[in-house]
N, C-alpha and C positions, 0 to 999 in steps of 0.2 A: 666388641668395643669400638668410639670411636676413632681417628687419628691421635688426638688430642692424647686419648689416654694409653694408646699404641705407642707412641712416644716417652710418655710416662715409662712404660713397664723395658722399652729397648733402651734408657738412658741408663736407667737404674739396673740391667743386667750385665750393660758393657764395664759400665764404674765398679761392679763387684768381681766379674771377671779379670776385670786390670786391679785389682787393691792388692797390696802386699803387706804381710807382715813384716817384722823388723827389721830382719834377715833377707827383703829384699824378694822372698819368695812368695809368687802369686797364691792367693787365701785358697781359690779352686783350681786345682792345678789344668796344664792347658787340654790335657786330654778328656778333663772330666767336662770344661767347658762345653754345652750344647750349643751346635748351633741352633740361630734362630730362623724362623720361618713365618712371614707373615703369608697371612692369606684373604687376599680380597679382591674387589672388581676393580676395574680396571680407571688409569685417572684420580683418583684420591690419595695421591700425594705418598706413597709410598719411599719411593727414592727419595722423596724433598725432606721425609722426618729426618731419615736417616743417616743423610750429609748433615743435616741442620744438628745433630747429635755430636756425629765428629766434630764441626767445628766449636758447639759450645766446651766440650773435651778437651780439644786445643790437640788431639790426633790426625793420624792420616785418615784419608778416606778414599779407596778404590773400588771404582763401581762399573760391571763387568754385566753385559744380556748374556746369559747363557743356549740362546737361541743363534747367537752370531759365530758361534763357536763349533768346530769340526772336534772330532776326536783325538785330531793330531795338534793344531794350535792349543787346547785345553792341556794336554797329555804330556805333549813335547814331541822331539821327531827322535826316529830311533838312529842309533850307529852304530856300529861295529866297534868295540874296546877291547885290550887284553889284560888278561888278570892272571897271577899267579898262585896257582894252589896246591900245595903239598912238593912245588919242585917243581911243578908240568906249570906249563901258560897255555892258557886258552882264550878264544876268542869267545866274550861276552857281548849280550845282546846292553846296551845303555841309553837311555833317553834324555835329550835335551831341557831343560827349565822351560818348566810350563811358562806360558804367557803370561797367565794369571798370576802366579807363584811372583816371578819377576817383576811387574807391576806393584810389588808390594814393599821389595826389594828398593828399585827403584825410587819410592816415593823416601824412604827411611833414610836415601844415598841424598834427595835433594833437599830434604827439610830438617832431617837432624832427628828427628822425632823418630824415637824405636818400636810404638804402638801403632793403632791403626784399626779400623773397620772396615774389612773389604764386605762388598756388600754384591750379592749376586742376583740377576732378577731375573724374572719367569724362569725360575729355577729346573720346577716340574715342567717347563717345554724341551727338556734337551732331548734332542736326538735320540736314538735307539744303540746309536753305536756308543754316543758318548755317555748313557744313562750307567754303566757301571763304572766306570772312572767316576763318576760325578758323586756315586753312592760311596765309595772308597773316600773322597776329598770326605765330605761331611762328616763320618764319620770315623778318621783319623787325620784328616786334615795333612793329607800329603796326597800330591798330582805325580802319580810315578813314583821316582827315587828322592823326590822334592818337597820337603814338609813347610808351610805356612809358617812365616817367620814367628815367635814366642813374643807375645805381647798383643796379635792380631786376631781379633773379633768376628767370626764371619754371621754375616748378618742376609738372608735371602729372602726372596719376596716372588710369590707366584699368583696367579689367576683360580678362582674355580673354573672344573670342566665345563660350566655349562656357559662363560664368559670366553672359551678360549676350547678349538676346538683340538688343537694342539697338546691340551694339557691334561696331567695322567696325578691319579690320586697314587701318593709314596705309600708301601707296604706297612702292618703295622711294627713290622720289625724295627724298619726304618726312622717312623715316626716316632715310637720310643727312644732314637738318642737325638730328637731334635725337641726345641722348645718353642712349640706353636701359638700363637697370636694370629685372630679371626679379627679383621677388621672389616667395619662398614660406613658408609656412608653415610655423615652426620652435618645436617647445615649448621648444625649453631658451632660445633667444632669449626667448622671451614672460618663461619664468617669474624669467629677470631683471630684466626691466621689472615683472614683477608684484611681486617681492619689495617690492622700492623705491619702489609705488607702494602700497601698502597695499591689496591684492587680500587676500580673505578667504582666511584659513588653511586653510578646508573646503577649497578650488577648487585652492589648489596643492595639498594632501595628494592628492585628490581624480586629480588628472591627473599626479603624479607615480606613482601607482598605475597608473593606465589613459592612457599618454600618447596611446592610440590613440582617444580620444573628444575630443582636446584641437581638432579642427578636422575637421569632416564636413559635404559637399555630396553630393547625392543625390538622385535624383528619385521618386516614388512614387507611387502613383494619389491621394494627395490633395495633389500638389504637390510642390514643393520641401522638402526636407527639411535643415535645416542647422543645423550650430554653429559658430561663429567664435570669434577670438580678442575681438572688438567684445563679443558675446554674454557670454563670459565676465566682461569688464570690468564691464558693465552691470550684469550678475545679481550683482554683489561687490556695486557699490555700491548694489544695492537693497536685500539681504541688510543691511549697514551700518543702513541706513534704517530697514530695518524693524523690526530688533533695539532701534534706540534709540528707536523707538515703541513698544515693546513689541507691535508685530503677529506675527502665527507667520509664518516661512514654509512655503507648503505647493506641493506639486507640483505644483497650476496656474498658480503666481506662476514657477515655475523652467521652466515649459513655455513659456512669453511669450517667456524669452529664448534657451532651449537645446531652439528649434524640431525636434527628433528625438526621437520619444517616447520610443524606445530608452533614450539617453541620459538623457532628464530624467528619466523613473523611477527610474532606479541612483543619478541623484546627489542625487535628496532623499531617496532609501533611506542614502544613504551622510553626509548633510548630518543627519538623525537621530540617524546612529550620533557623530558628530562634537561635536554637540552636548553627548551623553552625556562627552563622553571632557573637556570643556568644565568641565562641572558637576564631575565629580570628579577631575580633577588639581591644580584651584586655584593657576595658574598664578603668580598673582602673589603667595602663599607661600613658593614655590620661589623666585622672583626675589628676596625680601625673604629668602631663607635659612632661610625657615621648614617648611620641608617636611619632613614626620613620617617615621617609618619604612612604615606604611604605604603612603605614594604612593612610595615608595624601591623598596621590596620589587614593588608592584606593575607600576611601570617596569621592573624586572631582567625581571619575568617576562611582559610583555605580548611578542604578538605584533609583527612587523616594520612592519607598516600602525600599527597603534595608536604605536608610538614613532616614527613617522613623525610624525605628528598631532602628538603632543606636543613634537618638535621645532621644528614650525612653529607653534603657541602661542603657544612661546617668544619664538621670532624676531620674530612678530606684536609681542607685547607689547615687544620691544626696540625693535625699528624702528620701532615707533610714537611712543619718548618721544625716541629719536635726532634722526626728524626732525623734533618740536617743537622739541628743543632746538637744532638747526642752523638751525631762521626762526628762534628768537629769533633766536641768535645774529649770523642776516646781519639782521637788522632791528635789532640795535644799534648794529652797524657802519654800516649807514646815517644811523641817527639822529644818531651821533658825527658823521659828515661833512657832517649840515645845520646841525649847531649850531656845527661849525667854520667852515662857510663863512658863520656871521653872526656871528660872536667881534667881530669890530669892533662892531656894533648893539649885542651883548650886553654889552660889556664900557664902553658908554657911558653916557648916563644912563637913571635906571628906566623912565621914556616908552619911550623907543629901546628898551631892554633887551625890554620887552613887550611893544610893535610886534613885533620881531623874532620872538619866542617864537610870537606868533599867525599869524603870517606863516610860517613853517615848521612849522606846526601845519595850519596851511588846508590849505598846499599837499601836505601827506602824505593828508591826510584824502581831498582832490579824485582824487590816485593812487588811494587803495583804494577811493575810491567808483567811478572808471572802469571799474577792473581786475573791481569786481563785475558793470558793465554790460556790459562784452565776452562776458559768459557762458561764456567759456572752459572746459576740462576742468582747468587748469593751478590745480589750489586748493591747491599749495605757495607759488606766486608771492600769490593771492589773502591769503592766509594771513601770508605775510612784509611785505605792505604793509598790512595791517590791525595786525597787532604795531606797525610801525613808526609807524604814526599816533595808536596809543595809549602810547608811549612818549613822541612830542613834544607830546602832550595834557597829562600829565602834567609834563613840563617847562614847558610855558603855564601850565598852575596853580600850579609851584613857582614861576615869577617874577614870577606874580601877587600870589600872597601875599607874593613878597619882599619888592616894591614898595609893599604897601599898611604895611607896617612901616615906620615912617620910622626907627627905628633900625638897623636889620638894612639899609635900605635905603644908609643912609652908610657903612655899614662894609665893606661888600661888593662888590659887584659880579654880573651878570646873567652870565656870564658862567661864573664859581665857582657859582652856583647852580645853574644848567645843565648843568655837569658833575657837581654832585654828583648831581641825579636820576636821571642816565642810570647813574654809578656804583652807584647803591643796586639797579638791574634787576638791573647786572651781577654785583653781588654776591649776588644771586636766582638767576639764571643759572647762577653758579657752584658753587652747590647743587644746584642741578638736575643740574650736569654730575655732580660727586660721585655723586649718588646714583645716576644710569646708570652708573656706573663700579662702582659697589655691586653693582646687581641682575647686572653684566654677569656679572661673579667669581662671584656665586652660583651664575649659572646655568650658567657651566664647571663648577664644583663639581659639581653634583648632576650633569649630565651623565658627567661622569668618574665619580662612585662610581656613576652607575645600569649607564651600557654601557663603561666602560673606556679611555683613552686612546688605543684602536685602535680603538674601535667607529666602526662606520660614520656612527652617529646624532652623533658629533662631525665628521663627515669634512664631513657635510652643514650643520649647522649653523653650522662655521668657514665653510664654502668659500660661503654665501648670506651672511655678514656682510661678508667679503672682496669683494664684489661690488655691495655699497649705497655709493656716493660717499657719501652724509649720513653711514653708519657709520663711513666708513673717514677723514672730516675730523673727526669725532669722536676716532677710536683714535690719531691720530695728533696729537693736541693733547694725548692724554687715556692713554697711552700704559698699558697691563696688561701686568704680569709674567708673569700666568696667559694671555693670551691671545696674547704673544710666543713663549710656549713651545708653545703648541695650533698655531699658525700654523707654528713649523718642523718639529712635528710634519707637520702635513698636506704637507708641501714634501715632507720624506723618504719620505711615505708614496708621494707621488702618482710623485717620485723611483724611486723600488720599483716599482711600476708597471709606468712605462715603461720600467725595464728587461729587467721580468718579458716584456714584451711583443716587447721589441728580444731578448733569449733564445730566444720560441718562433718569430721569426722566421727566427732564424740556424737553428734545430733544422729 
């Protein structure tokens, strides 16, 4: 299967492993729990589903290489203990709290939250020493004398032998108490996760062209030869990086990460021509409605590659202010629900009111200063708690100032102050939303006069909007007349289709 639907089947195994009946007691109890095991090549996004799972969850998630790990750190260290039996004491052999174990422990001590997915990878690379301690955790889910806290998920991810020379196929004993998941490498899976994740426009134009360079392992006399989906991730956001330092990129910086020379030739040949297409469409004219007859005329007549390009531009520059506009907007919702839950403080006197303010100001700030420490890949979540901490900043200033007014101070309340700050964002907000609602129209506009209502380059463009959750809790707040009618266009079109298809099957 692909990521896509790998995600699928690990979301939906965690959420029935944590459900409980009335009584509070888990539906599969923890022993029956399998663990899970995926298995596939290497770079496709493995560890990224399965954070991306916890956090939709709103769980912990500890995530552990099994290859970095000794016998002893995994296991615990031994001591010497005494224990009393039958009247006699003796000295007992006792083992420390696994790393791992505590780790788990840990995250439950700082967040509050008593569930969790630890998640272990290249599983099948452990060691020789530590390979029967590792068969013991999976299958009773205790390292030594130390069992996996109750409510926690293990979730493991390994290589085939033939990707990893290190790696050992698990016994069938073994494999019967685990639940395996074969994943492979799929572009159209990827380039939905890429759309949404803000991958470089060049990289999807780039492998929507040649989807046959989108994942290559190889061997060759100077080694391994490979491109991953990871590789591709990487080389966007260095690409990002380097653009906003004004550094060039050049074909030794794209050969680091799209290790086949093959490939990274073509695509910083192709990353040039992109560039080109960059400088003179002026994307965000077209968006603002201002695009001349020449880049019109020019679109009609460019090749299928090149209005490819410019489609994803587009999309680029859309999705880009979408999911700005989607942290604000869940970092307001936030904010709304810390300032509600101190309405009492705030609506008491100005002391109180300010106390309060700074007290739900701290504790946003201490979030996004964490969230920055985990170093995570996740800098939408990074992003909506830094919003959110500067929003109740800004509410600690407004009932500072209220307070130091002693008129304003008797008249009022900490409370009405508080909402109005948060209300003036959202009146900010709400502009913002307008004005993607703006550029959205435009850019159906110019689409429809450049290739037509049928043209393909609409088919694509609706059908990658249709596919972003931030766009589509957008559209659906935010609702376009021009884009309700694009949307049942591409239904009848797609409609057509499959009937075209259910026809030559019947012929």
């Amino acid at each position: 299967m692909d990521i896509k639907q790998a995600t699928r089947q690990i979301e939906g195994a965690v959420r029935a492993y944590l459900s409980k009946d009335e009584h509070g007691i888990y539906r599969i109890p923890t022993q029956m729990q399998r663990p899970i095991i995926m298995i596939g090549p290497p770079g496709i996004g493995k560890t990224a589903i399965v954070s991306q799972v916890a956090s939709r969850l709103g769980v912990n998630f500890v995530s552990y290489s099994i290859t970095h790990h000794t016998r002893q750190s995994a296991l615990g260290l031994p001591y010497i203990a005494q224990s009393e039996y039958g009247g006699r004491t003796y000295k007992v052999s006792r083992y420390t709290m696994s790393e791992i174990i505590a780790a788990t422990y840990d995250a439950v001590e700082r967040t509050g939250i008593p569930e969790g997915i630890l998640f272990l990878d290249e599983v099948n690379c452990a060691s020789e020493t530590l390979m029967p301690a590792m068969l013991q955790f999976l299958q009773y889910k205790t390292f030594g004398q130390h069992r996996l806290p109750a409510g926690w998920v293990i979730v493991t991810a390994g290589n085939p032998p033939e990707y990893n020379r290190a790696a050992r196929e698990f016994d069938p004993a073994m494999m019967d108490r685990m639940k395996r998941i074969d994943v492979e490498p799929s572009l159209d899976a990827w380039m939905d996760y890429a759309l949404s994740h803000g991958i470089h426009p060049a990289i999807s134009t780039y492998l929507t062209s040649k989807p046959k360079n989108f994942y290559r392992v190889r061997a060759s006399v100077r080694g391994a030869q490979l491109v991953t989906a990871r590789g591709w991730e990487d080389l966007s956001r260095m690409i990002w990086a380097y653009r906003h330092e004004g550094i060039p990129v050049d074909q030794d910086l794209v050969a680091q990460y799209l290790q086949d020379r093959e490939i990274a030739e073509d695509f910083s040949l192709y990353l040039e021509l992109f560039s080109k297409y960059e400088d003179d469409y002026k994307v965000d004219g077209i968006l603002a409605g201002d695009a001349g007859q020449e880049i019109l005329d020019r679109a009609r007549n460019a090749p299928f590659d090149e209005r490819i390009a410019l489609v994803n531009l587009m999309l680029d520059a859309l999705l880009t202010s979408a999911h700005d506009v989607d942290a604000r907007q869940e970092a307001l919702a936030h904010a709304r629900e810390d300032v509600a839950q101190a309405r009492e403080e705030l609506a008491g006197t100005p002391t109180a009111a300010v106390a309060a303010g700074e007290r739900v100001c701290a504790a946003a700030q201490r979030a996004s200063k964490d969230a920055r420490a985990e170093g995570t890949a996740d800098t939408r979540r990074q992003t909506t708690l830094a919003e959110r901490a500067e929003l109740l900043d800004e509410v600690r200033a407004a009932l500072t100032r209220w307070a130091m007014d002693a008129s304003a101070a008797a008249d009022g309340d900490g409370l009405a102050v508080a909402t109005a700050a948060l209300d003036a964002r959202g009146d900010a907000l709400a502009q913002l939303q307008e004005g993607l609602a703006g550029r959205l129209d435009n850019a159906l506009g110019f689409l429809d006069d450049a290739f037509g209502r049928d043209g393909q380059e609409l088919v694509v463009f609706v059908t990658h909007l249709a596919v972003d959750p931030a766009f589509m809790r957008f559209a659906s707040e935010h609702a376009s007349s021009l884009l309700a009618e694009h949307g049942q266009a591409l239904m009848f079109h797609e409609r057509g289709l499959d009937l075209l298809k259910e026809a030559d099957r019947l012929k």
